[in-house]
N, C-alpha and C positions, 0 to 999 in steps of 0.2 A: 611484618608477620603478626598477624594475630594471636594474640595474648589468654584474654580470657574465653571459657565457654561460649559464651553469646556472641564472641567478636567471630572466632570461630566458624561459627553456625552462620551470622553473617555473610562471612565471606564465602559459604559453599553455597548458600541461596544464592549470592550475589552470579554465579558462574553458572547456576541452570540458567539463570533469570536473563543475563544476556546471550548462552545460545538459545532461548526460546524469544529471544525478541530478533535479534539476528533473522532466526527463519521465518521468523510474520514480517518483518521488513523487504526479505528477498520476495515471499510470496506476494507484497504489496506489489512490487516491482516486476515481476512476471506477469499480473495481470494489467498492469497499463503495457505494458511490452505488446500485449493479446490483443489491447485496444488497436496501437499504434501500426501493428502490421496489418491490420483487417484498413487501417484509414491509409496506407501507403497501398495496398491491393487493389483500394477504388470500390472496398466494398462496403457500400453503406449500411444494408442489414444487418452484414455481420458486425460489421463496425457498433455499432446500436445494443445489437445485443451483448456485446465484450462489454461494452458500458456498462451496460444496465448491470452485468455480474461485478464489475468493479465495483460500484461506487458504494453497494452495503460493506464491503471487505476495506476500503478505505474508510469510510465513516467509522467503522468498528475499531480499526487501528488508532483511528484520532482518539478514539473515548477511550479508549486504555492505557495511550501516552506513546505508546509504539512511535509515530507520528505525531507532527504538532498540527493542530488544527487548523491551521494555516496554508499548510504544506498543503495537508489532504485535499481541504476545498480550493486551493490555486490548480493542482493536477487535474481537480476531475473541471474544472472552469476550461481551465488550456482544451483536457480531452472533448467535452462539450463544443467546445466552437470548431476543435477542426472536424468532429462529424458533422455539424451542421454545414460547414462551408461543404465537407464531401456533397450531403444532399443537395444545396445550391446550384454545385457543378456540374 
């Protein structure tokens, strides 16, 4: 239990602070979802364009800490090659 004023105030920041990161994490997550169904449809346009909307909303999450840098750029890598194999096919 927090103690002092400031520990306090900590710990109620602390509880916006992870459901506001909570919901940018699922939003992350819904829009590779957006990619991933358009690349199981066999649609390459659409597929491309779910992309192209993800990858600033993932990038954005890396820089905030939402996500680790790592993460972001392995997801939108992974998403990157199966649209390109769609276009191949």
């Amino acid at each position: 239990m927090a103690n002092s004023a400031g520990s306090r105030k900590r710990a109620r920041q602390a509880v916006v602070r992870r459901a506001r990161n909570a919901s940018m994490r699922s939003m992350v997550r819904t829009y590779v979802k957006k990619v991933v169904a358009q690349i199981e449809a066999g649609k390459y346009e659409e597929a491309n364009k779910a992309l192209l909307t993800a990858q600033p909303v993932l990038d954005g999450m890396a820089r905030k800490g939402i996500i680790s840098k790592g993460k972001a750029s392995r997801t939108m890598s992974r998403l990157n090659a199966k649209v390109k194999a769609l276009k191949a096919a």
